[in-house]
LUMFITI-769614 format. One line per 3 residues: their letters; for each residue x, y, z of N, C-alpha, C. Coordinates in Angstrom, 2 decimals, decimal comma. Each point is the difference from the previous one (the first is absolute). Layout:
N
A = X:Y:Z:X:Y:Z:X:Y:Z ~ ... .
END
This chain:
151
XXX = -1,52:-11,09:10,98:1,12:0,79:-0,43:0,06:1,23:0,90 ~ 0,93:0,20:0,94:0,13:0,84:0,59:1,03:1,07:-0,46 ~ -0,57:1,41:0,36:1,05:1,04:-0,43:0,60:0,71:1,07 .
XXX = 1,00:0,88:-0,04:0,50:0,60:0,90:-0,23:1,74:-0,13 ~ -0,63:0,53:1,02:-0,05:1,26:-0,05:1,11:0,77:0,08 ~ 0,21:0,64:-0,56:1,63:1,44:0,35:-0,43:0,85:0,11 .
XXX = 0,98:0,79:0,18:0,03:1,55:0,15:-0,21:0,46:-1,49 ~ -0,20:1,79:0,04:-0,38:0,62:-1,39:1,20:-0,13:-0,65 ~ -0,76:-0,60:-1,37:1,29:0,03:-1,15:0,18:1,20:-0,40 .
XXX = 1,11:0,68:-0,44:0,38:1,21:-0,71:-1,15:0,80:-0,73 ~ -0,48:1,24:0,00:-1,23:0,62:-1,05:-1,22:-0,53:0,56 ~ -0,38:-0,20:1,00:-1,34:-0,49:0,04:-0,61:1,00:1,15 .
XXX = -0,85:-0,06:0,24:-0,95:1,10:0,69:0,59:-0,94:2,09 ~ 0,41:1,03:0,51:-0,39:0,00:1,48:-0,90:-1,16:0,41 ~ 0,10:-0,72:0,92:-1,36:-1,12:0,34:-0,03:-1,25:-0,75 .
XXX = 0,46:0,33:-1,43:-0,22:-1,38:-0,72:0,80:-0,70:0,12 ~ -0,52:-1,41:0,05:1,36:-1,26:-0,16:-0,14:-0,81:-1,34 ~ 1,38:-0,61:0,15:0,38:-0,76:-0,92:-0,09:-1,27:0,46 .
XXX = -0,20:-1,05:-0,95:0,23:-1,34:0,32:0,82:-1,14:-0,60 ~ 0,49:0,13:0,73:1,43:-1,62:-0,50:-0,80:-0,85:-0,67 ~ -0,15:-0,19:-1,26:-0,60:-1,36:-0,85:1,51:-1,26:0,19 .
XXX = 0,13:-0,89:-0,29:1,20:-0,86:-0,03:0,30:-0,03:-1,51 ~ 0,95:-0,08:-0,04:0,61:0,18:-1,82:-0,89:-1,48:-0,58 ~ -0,11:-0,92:0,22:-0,45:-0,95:-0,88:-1,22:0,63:-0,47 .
XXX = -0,70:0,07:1,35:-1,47:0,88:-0,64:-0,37:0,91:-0,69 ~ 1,12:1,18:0,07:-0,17:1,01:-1,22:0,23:-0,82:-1,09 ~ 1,11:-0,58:-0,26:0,32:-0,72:-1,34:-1,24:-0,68:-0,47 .
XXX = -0,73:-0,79:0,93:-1,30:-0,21:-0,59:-0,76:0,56:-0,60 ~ -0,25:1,35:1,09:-0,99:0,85:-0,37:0,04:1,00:-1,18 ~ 1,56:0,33:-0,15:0,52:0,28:-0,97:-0,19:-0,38:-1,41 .
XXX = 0,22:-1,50:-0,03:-0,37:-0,61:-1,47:-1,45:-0,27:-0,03 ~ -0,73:-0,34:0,77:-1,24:0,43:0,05:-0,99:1,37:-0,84 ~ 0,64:1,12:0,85:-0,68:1,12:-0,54:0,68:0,21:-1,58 .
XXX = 1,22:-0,08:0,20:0,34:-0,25:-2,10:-0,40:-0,52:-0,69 ~ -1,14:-1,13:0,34:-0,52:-0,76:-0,59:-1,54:0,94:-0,15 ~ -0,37:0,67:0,80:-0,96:0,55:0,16:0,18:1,37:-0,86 .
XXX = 1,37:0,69:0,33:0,11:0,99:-0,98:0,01:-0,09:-1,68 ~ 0,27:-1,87:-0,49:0,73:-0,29:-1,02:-1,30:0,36:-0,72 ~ -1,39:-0,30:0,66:-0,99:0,24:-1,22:-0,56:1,39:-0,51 .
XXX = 0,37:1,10:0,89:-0,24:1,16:-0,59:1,16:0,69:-1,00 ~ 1,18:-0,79:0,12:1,40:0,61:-0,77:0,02:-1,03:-0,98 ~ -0,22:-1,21:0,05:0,27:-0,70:-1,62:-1,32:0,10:-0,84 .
XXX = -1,45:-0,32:0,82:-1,15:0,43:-0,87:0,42:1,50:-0,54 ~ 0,24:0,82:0,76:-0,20:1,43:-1,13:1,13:0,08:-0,90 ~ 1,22:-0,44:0,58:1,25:-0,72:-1,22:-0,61:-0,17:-1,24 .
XXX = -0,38:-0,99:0,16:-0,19:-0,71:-1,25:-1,18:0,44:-0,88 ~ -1,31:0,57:0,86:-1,15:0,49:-0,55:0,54:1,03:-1,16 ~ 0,49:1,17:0,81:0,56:1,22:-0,45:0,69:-0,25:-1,43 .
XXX = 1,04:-1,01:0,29:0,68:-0,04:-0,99:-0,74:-0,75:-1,68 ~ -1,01:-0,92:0,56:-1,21:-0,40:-0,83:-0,46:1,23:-0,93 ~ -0,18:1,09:0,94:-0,68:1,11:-0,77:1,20:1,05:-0,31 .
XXX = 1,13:-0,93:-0,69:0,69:1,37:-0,42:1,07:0,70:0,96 ~ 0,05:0,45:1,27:0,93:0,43:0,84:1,59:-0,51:-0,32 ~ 0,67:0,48:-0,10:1,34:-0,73:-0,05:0,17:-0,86:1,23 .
XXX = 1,02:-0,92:0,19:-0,06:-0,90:0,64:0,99:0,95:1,46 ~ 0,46:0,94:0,03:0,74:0,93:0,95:-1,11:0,50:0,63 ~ -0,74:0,48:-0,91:-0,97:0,85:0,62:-1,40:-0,93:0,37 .
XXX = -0,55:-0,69:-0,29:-0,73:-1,25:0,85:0,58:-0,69:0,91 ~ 1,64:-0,36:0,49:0,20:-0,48:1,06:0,23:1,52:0,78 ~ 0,20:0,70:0,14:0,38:1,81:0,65:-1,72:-0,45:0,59 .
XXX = -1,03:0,25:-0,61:-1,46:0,09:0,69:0,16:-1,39:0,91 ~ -0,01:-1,04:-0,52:0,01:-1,30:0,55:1,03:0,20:1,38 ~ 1,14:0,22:-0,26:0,06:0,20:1,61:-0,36:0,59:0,91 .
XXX = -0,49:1,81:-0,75:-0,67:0,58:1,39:-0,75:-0,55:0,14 ~ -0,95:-0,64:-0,37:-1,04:-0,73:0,73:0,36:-1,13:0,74 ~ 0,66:-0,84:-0,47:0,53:-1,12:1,29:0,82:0,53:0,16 .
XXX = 0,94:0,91:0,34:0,73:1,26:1,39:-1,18:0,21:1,27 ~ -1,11:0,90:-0,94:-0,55:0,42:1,35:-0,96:-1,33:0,75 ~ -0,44:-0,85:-0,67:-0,63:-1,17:0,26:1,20:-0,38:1,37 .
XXX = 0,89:-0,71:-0,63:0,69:-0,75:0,91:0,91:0,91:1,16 ~ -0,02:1,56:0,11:0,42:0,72:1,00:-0,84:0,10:0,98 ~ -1,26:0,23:-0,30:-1,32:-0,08:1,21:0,17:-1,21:0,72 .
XXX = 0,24:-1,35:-0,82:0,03:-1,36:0,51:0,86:-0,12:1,03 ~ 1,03:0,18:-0,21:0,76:-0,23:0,41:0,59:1,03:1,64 ~ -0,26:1,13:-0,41:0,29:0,71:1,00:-1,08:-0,33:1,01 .
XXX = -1,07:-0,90:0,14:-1,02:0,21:0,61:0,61:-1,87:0,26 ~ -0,20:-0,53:-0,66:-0,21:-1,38:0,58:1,31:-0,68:-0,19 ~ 0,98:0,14:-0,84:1,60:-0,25:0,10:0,92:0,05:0,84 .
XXX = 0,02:1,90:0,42:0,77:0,65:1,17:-0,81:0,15:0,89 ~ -1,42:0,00:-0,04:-0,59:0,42:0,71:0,09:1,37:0,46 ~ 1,05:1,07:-0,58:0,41:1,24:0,29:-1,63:1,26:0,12 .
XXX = 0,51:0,85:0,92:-0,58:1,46:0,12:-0,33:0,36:-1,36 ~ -1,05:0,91:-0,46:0,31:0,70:-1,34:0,86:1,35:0,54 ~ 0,75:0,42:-0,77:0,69:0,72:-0,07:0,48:0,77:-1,27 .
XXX = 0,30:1,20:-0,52:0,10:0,61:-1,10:1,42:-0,40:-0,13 ~ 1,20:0,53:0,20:1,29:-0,23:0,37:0,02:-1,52:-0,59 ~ -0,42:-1,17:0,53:-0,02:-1,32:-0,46:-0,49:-0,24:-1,59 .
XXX = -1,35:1,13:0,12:-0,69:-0,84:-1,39:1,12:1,18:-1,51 ~ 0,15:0,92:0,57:1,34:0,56:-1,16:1,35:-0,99:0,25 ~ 0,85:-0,28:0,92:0,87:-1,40:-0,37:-1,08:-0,87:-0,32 .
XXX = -1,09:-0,54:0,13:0,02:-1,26:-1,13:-0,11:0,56:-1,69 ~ -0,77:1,12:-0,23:0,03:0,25:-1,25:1,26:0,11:-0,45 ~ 0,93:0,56:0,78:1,47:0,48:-0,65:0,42:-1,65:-0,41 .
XXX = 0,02:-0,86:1,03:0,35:-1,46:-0,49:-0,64:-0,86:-1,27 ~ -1,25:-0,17:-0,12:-0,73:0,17:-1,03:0,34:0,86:-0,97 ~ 0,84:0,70:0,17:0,21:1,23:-1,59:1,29:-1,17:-0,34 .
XXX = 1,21:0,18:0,98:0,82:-1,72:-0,25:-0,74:-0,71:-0,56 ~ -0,22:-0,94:0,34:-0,47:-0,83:-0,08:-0,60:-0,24:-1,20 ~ -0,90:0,87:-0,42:-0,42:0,32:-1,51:0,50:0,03:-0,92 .
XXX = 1,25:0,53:-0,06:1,14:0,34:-1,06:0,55:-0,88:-0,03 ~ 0,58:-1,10:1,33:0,42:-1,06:-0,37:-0,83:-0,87:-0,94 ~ -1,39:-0,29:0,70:-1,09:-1,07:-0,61:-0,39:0,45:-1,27 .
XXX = -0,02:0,87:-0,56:-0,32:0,90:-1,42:1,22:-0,17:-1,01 ~ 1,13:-0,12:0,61:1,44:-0,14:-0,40:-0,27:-1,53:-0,67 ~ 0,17:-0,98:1,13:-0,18:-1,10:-0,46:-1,02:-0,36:-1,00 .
XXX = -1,38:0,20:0,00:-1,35:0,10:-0,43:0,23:-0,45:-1,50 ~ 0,76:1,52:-0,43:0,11:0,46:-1,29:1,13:-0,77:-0,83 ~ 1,07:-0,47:1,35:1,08:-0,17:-1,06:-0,18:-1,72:-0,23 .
XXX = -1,20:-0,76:0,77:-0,64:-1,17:-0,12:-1,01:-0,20:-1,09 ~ -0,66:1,11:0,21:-1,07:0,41:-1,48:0,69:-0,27:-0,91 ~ 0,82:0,77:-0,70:0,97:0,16:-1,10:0,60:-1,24:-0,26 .
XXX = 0,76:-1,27:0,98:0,60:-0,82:-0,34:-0,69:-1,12:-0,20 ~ -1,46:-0,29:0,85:-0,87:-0,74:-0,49:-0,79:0,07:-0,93 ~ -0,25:1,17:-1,26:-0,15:-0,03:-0,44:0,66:-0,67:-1,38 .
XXX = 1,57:1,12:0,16:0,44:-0,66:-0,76:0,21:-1,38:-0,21 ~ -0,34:-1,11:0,99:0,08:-1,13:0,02:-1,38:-0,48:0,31 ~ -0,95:0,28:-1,07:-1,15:-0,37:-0,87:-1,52:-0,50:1,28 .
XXX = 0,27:0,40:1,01:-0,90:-0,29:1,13:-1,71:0,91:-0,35 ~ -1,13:-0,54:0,24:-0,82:0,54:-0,44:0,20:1,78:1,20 ~ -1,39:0,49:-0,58:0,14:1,17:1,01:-0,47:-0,16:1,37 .
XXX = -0,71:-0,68:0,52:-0,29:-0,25:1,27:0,74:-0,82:0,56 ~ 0,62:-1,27:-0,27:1,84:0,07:0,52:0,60:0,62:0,34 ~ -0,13:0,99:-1,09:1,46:0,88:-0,20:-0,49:0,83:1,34 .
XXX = -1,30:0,80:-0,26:0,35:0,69:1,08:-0,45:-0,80:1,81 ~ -0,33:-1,14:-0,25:-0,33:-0,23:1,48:1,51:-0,57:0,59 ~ 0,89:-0,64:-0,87:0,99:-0,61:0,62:1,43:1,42:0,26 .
XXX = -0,31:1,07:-0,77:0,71:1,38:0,01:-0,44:0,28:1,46 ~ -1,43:-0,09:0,70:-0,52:0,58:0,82:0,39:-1,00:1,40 ~ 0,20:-1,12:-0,06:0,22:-0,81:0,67:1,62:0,09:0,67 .
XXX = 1,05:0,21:-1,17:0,92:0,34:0,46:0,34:1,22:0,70 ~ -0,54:0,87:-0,52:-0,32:1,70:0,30:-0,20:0,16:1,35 ~ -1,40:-0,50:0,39:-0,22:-0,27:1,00:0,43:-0,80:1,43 .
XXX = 0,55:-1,03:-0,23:0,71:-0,79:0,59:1,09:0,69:0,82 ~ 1,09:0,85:-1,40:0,98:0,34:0,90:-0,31:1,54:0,40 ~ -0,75:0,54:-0,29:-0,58:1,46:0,79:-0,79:-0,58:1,36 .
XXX = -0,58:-1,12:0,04:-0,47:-0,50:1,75:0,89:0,04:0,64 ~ 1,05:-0,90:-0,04:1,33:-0,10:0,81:0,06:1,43:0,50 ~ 0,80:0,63:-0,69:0,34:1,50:-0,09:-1,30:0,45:0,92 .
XXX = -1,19:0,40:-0,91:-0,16:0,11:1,18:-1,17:-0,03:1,45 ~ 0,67:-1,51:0,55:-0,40:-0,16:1,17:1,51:0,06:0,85 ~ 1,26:-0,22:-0,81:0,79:0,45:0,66:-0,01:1,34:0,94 .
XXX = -0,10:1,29:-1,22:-0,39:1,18:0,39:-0,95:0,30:1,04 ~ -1,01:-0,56:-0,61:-1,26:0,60:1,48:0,19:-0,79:1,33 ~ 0,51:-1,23:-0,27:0,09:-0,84:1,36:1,19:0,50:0,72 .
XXX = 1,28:-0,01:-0,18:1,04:0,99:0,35:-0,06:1,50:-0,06 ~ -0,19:0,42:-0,58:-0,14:1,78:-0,15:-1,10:0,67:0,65 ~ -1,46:-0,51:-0,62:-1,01:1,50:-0,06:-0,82:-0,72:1,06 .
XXX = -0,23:-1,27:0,42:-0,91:-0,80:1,21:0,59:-0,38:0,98 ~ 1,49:0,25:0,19:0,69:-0,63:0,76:-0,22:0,59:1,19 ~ -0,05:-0,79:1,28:-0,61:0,42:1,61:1,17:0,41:0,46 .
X = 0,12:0,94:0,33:0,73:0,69:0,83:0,08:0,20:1,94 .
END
């Protein structure tokens, strides 16, 4: 798998380069590390909420932890990008999206699977499944176009 070196992407320090990954491969690497992030954000999901946490506030912890899990991943072996401050505040700002969407959905999946008699670990893994699902899209859209994009 060969990559292509460029010039400095936007915000990054003097000297450093960036490297052209090919879109299939991020997409790989992408669902990859979500898979990798999924066990620190649905284990504490669901733990949390075991002990009481409301189910807002156990997925809120559950994502910062697979947030920062899968931002290290990714910026390092995804984009392969520079670290950069400038970058890692747009990804949090996207992730704050992103959250509200996936928290949006989360809850209003909680609520309807319940009401339609699903035990609780259903309820909340298939809430989390959808949640999740369409907050990936979103965003790898974002970071792959927006905050990693080679310039």
């Amino acid at each position: 798998m060969s990559a292509e070196v460029t010039s400095v992407a936007s915000g990054e320090q003097p000297g450093t380069m960036t490297v052209n990954v090919p879109l299939k491969t991020q997409l790989f690497r992408f669902i990859c590390t979500g898979v990798v992030g999924l066990v620190p954000d649905f284990g504490s999901t669901y733990l949390l909420s075991l002990v009481g946490l409301s189910h807002a506030g156990s997925k809120t912890v559950g994502f910062i932890l697979g947030t920062l899990t899968a931002y290290f991943i990714n910026r390092r072996w995804t984009f392969q990008a520079a670290p950069s401050r400038k970058r890692f505040v747009a990804t949090m700002c996207s992730y704050l999206l992103t959250y509200l969407v996936q928290l949006g959905l989360f809850l209003v999946c909680i609520h309807w699977l319940e009401d339609h008699g699903f035990s609780d670990f259903w309820t909340q893994a298939t809430s989390f499944v959808i949640a999740q699902g369409t907050a990936t899209v979103l965003n790898f859209i974002i970071q792959r176009w927006v905050i990693f994009r080679v310039i």
